[in-house]
C-alpha positions as CSV (number, residue, x, y, z in Angstrom):
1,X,-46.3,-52.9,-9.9
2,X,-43.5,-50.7,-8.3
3,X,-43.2,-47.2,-9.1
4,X,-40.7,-45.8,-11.1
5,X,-38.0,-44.3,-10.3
6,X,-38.3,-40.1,-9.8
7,X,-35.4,-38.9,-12.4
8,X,-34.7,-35.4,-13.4
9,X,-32.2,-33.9,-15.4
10,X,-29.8,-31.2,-14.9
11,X,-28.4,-28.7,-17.2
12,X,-25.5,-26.0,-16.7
13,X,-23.8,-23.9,-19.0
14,X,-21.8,-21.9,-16.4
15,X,-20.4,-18.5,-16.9
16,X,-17.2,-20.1,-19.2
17,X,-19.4,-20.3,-22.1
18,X,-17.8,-24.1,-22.6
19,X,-20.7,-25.3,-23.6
20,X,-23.7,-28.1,-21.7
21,X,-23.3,-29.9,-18.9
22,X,-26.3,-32.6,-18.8
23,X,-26.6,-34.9,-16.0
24,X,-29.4,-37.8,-15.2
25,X,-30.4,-38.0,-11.7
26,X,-32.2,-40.7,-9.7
27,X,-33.9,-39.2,-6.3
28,X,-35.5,-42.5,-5.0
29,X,-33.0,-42.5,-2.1
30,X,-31.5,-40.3,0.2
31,X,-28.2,-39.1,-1.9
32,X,-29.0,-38.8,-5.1
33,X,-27.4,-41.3,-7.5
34,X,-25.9,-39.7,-10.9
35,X,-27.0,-42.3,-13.9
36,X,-25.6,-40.7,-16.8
37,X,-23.8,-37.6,-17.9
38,X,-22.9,-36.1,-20.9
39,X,-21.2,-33.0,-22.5
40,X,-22.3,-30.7,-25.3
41,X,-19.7,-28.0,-26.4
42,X,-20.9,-25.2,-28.0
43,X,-20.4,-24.2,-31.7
44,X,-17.9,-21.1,-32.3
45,X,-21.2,-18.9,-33.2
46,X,-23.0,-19.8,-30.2
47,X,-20.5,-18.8,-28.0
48,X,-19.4,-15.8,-29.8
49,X,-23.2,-14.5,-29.8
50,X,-23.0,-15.1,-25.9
51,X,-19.9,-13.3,-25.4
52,X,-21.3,-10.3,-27.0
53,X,-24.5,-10.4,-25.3
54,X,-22.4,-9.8,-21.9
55,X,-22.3,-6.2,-22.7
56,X,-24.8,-4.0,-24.6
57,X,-25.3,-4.2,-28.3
58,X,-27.1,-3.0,-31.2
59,X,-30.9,-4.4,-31.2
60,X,-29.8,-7.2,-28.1
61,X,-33.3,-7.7,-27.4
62,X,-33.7,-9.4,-30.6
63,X,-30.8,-11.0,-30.5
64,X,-31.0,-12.2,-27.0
65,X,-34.4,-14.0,-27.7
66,X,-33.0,-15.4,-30.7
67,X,-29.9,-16.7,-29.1
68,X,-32.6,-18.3,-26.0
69,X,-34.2,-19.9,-28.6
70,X,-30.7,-21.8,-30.5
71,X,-29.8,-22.2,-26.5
72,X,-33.3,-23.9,-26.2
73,X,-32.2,-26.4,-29.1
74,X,-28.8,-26.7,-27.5
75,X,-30.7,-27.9,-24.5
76,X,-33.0,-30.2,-26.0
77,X,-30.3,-31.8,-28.2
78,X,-28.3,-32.4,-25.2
79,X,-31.1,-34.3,-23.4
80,X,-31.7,-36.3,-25.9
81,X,-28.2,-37.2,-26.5
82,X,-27.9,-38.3,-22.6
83,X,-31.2,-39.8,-22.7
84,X,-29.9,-42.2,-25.5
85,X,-26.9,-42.6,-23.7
86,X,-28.6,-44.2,-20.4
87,X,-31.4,-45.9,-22.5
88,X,-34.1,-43.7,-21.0
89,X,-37.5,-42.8,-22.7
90,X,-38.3,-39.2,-22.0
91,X,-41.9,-40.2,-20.7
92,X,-39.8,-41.5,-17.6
93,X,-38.3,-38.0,-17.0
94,X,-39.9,-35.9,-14.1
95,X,-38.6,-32.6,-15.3
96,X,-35.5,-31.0,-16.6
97,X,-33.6,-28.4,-14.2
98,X,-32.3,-26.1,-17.2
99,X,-30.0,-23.0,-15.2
100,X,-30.4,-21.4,-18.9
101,X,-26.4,-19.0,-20.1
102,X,-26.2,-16.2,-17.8
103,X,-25.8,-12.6,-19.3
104,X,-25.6,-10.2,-17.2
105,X,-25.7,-10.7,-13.2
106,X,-27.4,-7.4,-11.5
107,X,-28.5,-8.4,-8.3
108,X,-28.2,-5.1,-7.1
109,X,-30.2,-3.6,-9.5
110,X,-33.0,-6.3,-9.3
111,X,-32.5,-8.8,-11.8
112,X,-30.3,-11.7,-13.2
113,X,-30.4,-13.3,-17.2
114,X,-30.0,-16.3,-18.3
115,X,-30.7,-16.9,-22.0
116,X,-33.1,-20.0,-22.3
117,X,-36.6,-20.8,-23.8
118,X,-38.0,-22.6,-21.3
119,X,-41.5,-22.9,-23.5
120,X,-39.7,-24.0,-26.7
121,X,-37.3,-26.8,-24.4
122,X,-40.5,-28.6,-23.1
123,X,-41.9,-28.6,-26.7
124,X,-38.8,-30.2,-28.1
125,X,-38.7,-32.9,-25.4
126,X,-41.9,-33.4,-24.0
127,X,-40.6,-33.2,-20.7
128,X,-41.3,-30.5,-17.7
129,X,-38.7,-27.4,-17.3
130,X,-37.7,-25.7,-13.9
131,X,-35.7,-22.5,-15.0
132,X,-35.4,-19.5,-13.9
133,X,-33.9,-20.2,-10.8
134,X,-32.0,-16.8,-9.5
135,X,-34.7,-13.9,-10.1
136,X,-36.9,-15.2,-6.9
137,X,-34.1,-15.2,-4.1
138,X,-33.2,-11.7,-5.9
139,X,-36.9,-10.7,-5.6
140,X,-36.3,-11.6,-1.8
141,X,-33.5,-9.4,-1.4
142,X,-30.8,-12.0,-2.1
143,X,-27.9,-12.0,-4.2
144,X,-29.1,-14.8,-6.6
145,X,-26.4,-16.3,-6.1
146,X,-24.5,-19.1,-5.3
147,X,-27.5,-21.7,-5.1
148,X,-25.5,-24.6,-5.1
149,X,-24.5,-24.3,-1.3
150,X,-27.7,-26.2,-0.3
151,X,-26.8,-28.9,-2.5
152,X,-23.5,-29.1,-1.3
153,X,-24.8,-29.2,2.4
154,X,-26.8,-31.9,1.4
155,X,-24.9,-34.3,-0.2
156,X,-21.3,-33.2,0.9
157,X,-21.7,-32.6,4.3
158,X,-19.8,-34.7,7.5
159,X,-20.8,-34.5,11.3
160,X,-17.0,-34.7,12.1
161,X,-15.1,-33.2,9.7
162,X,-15.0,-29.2,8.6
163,X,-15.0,-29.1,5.0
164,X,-15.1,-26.5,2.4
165,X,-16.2,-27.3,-1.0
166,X,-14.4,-24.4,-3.5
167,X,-16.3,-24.5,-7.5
168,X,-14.5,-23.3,-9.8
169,X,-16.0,-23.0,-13.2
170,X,-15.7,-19.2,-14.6
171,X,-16.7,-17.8,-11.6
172,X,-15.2,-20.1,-8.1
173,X,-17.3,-19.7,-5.1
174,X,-17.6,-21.8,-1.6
175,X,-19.5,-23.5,0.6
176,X,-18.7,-23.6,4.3
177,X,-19.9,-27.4,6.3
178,X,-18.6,-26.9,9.4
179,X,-20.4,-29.2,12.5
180,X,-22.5,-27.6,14.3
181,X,-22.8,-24.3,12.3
182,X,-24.8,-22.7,9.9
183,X,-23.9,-23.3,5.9
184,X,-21.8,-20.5,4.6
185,X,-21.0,-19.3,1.3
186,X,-20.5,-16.9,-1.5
187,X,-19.1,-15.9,-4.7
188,X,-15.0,-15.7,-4.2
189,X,-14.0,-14.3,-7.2
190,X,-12.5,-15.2,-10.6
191,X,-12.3,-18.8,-11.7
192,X,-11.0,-20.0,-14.7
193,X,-12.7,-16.9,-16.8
194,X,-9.6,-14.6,-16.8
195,X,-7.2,-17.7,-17.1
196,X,-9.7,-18.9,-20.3
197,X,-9.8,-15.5,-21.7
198,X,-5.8,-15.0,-21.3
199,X,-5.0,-18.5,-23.2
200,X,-7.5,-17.8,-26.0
201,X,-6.5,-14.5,-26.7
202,X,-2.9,-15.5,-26.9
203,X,-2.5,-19.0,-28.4
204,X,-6.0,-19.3,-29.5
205,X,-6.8,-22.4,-27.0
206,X,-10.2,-22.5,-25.2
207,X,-8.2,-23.3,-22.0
208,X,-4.9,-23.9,-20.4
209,X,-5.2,-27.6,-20.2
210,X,-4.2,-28.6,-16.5
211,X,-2.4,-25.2,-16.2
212,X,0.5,-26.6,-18.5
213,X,1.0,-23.4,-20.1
214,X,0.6,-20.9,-16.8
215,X,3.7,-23.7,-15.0
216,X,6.0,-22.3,-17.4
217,X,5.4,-18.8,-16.6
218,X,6.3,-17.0,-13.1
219,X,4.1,-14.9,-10.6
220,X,4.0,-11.0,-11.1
221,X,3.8,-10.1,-7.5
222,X,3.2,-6.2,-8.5
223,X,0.4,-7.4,-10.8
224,X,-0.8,-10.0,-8.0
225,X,-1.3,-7.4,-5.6
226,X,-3.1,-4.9,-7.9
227,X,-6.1,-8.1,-8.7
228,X,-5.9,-8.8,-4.9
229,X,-6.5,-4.8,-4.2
230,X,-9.8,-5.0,-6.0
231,X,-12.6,-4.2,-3.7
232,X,-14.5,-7.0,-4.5
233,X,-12.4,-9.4,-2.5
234,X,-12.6,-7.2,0.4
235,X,-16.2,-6.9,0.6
236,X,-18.2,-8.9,3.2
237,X,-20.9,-11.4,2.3
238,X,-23.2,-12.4,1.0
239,X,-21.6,-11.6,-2.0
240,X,-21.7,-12.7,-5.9
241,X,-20.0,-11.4,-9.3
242,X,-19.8,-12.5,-12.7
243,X,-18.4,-11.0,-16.2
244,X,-19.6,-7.4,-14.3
245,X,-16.6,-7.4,-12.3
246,X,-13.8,-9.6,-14.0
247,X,-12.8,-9.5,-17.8
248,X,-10.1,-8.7,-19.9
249,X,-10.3,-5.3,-19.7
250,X,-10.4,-5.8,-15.7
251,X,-7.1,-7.4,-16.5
252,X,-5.8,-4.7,-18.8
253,X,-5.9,-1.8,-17.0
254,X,-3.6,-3.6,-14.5
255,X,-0.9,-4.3,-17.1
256,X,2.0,-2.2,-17.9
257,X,2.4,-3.9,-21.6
258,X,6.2,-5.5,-21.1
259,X,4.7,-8.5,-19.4
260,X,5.6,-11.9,-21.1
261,X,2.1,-13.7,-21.5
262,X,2.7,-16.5,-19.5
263,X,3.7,-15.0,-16.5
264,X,0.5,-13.3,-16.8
265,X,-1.3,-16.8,-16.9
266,X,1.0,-18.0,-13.9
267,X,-0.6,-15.1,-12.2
268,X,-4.4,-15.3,-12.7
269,X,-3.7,-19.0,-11.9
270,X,-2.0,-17.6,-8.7
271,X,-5.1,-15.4,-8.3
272,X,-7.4,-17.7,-8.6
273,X,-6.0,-19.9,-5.9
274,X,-5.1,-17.0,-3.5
275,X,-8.0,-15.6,-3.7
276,X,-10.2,-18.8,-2.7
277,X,-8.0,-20.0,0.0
278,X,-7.4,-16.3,1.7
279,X,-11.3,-16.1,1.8
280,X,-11.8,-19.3,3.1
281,X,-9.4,-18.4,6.1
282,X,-10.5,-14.5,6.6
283,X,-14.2,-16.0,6.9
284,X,-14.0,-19.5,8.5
285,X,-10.5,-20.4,9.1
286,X,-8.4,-23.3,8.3
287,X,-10.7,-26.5,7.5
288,X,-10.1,-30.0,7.6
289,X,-10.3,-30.8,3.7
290,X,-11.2,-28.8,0.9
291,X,-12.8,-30.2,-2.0
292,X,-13.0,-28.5,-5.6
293,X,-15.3,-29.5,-8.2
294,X,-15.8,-27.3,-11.7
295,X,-13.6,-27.6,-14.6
296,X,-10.5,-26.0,-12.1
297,X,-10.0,-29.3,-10.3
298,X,-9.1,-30.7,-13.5
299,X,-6.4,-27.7,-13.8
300,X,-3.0,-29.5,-11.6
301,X,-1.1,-26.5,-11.4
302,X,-4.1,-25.0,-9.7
303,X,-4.8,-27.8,-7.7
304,X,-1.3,-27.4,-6.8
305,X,-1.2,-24.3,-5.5
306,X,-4.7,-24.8,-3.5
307,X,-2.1,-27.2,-1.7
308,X,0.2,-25.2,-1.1
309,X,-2.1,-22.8,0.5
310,X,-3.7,-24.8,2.4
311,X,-1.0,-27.0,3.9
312,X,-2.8,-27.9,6.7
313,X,-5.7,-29.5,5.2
314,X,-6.6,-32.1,2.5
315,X,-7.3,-30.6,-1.1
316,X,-8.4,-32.9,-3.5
317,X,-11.8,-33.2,-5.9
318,X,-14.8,-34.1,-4.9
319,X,-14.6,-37.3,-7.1
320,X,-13.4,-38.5,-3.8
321,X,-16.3,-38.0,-2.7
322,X,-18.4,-40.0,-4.9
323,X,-19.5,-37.2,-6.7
324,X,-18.0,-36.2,-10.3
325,X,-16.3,-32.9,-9.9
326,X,-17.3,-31.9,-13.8
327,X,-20.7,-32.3,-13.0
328,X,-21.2,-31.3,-9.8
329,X,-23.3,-28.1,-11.1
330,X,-26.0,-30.3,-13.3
331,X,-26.5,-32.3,-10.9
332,X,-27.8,-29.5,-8.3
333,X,-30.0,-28.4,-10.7
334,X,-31.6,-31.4,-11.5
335,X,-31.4,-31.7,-7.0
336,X,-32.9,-27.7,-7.0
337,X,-35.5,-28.4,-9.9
338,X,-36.4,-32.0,-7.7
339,X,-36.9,-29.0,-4.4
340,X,-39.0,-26.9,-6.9
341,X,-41.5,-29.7,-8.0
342,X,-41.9,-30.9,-4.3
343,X,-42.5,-27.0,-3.2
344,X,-39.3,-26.8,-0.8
345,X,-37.3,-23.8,-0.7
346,X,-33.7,-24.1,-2.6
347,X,-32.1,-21.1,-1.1
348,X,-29.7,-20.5,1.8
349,X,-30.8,-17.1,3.6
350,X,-27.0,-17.6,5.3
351,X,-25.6,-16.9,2.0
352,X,-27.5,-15.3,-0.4
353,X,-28.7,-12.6,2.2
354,X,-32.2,-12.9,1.0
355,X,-35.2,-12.2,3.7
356,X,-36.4,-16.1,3.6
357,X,-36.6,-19.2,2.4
358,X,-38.3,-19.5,-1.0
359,X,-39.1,-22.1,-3.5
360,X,-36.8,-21.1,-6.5
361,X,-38.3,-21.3,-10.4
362,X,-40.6,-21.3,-12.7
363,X,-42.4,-24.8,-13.8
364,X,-43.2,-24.8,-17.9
365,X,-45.4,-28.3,-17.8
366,X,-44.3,-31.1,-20.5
């Protein structure tokens, strides 16, 4: 009788509080082959609870456990959803790579949190868990972040070409394959987070779909250059940030209050993309092709201006690339939780500046 298939699933729920992207994952060759994918968004109370868990509250302790444990349900409602979807029994399921809803990112001080019940997930589905995926390369003296470089060297890199692979979800970071050199790769800066939070608070819209509403708006050079003067974008890596360093109130102190709201839009797009493609030259100059997965390579005004950055190199998504630019993220952690359950290291010393190589997560049996 021929074995089965090894098949783990990936979760994300990324730092723009969207909601759950779940993604089935065959390993049995050498790429791994994406079988099914689905997306959960998050009710209004979930996500309002996680927003206010990003700074400190009233009893948060309790309310952070209790959130894990609706995240937990999230999770497990979510796998069952894809596994119905691809006509999978959960018995045939390896383990679930579950990243778990960061809340605060504190490398420096030690630690990073991301809300899940790892215990309560297995119950629910009878299937393994890999979590916790961030705290050991922290423990090692890493920044915890970004993991998915190793991933993207592995399935996205080319012995001819110099490519750059730019995520933008809230957060956008990068990952340099250039022949013949060592992966690079950090966090870059804001994402879609500022853009998200801009849209919401002023036309009550989760996001600007495909940057519609930022094209109708124009750049705020004076504001521009205020963002770019943040000394986040001038530090060195390895480097990573989260809601820490960019949020509305980030934003707010930068305002003068006569702005028209779009033009602010049209200029966190414009940050967004300058900010990416200025790193990406300061650190390892002018690639071949630059490919953007995340929610942001569905954003064409954004893709746009990535273009018009980098003119001298391809931009397009890394759907081109036979690999789904919205789920790009699930799909690494199913690859990092596959890395954890065969005992090989998931982190990139290169980027996260930790002292090693070290097996990332913790394994909660089915």
């Amino acid at each position: 009788m021929a074995s089965r298939p090894p098949l783990v699933i990936g979760l994300m729920s990324g730092t723009s509080l969207d909601g759950i992207d779940a993604a089935l994952v065959d390993f049995s060759q050498a790429l791994p082959q994406t079988l099914a994918t689905f997306w959960q968004p998050y009710a209004p109370e979930v996500r309002r609870q996680a927003m206010l868990l990003q700074s400190a509250q009233h009893n948060e302790i309790h309310l952070a456990a209790m959130l894990a444990n609706t995240l937990a349900r999230c999770y497990a409602e979510a796998v069952d959803r894809l596994l119905e979807k691809a006509g999978v029994d959960a018995s045939q399921i390896e383990a679930i790579g579950c990243h778990g809803q960061t809340i605060r990112h504190q490398p420096a001080a030690g630690y990073s949190v991301q809300l899940n019940n790892p215990a309560l997930l297995a119950e629910l589905t009878g299937i393994a868990v890999v979590a916790d995926f961030r705290n050991r390369d922290i423990a090692a003296g890493g920044q915890g972040a970004p993991l998915v470089p190793a991933f993207h060297a592995a399935v996205f890199g080319d012995s001819q070409r110099h490519r750059v692979i730019l995520n933008i979800g809230g957060i956008a970071n990068l990952t340099n394959l250039k022949p013949g050199e060592a992966v690079g790769g950090f966090d870059c800066g804001p994402g879609n987070l500022l853009m998200d939070a801009w849209i919401e608070r002023h036309r009550g819209q989760p996001y600007d779909e495909s940057g519609q509403w930022g094209a109708t708006g124009r750049v705020l050079p004076d504001l521009l250059a205020s963002m770019l003067a943040d000394s986040f974008f001038a530090g060195s890596p390895p480097k990573s940030c989260g809601r820490e360093e960019f949020n509305l109130p980030w934003l707010e102190r930068r305002l003068s209050g006569g702005e028209r709201p779009e033009d602010v839009q049209a200029t966190l797009l414009e940050l967004t993309a300058r900010s990416a493609y200025g790193a990406i030259a300061r650190w390892w100059g002018i690639p071949d092709e630059l490919y953007v997965c995340g929610g942001g390579a569905r954003n064409r005004s954004l893709m746009a201006r990535l273009q018009h950055h980098a003119a001298n190199c391809r931009v397009a998504s890394t759907d081109s690339l036979g690999q789904g630019a919205d789920w790009v993220e699930a799909i690494a952690f199913a690859w990092l939780a596959w890395r954890t359950l065969n005992n090989e290291p998931g982190n990139l010393t290169e980027v996260t500046g930790a002292r090693g190589p070290r097996i990332l997560g913790a394994i909660y049996p089915r």
